[in-house]
C-alpha positions, -999 to 999 in steps of 0.1 A, spaced: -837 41 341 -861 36 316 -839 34 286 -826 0 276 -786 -6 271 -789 -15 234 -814 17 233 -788 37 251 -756 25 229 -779 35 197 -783 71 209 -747 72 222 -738 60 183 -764 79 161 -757 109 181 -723 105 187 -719 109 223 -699 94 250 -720 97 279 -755 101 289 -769 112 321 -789 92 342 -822 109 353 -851 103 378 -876 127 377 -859 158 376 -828 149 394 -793 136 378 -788 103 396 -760 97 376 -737 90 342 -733 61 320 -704 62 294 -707 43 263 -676 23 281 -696 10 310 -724 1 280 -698 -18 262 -684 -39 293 -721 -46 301 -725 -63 270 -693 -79 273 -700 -97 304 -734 -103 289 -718 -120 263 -697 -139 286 -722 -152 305 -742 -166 275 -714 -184 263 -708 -201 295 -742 -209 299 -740 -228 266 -712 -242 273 -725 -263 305 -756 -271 280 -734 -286 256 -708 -303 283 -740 -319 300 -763 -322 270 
């Protein structure tokens, strides 16, 4: 949980990996696949835009 997304999606691309466990202290609370990263950062992306949309529509 201490890993960022963009630090997670750098590992996933340097090291060429699809997925990367998700660990709290020594116990596997999960897995994150470099598609949930991507769709992450999609709806990121998303919600930027439409939050400068409304700026600009309402100045």
């Amino acid at each position: 949980p201490k890993t960022s997304v963009e630090e997670a999606m750098e590992i996933m691309t340097e090291l060429r990996f699809r997925h990367l466990p998700v660990i709290t202290g020594n116990t596997l609370c999960g897995i994150v696949s470099i598609g949930d990263l991507v769709n992450y950062r999609i709806h990121q992306s998303e919600m930027e835009a439409s939050a400068l949309k409304e700026y600009i529509a309402t100045g």
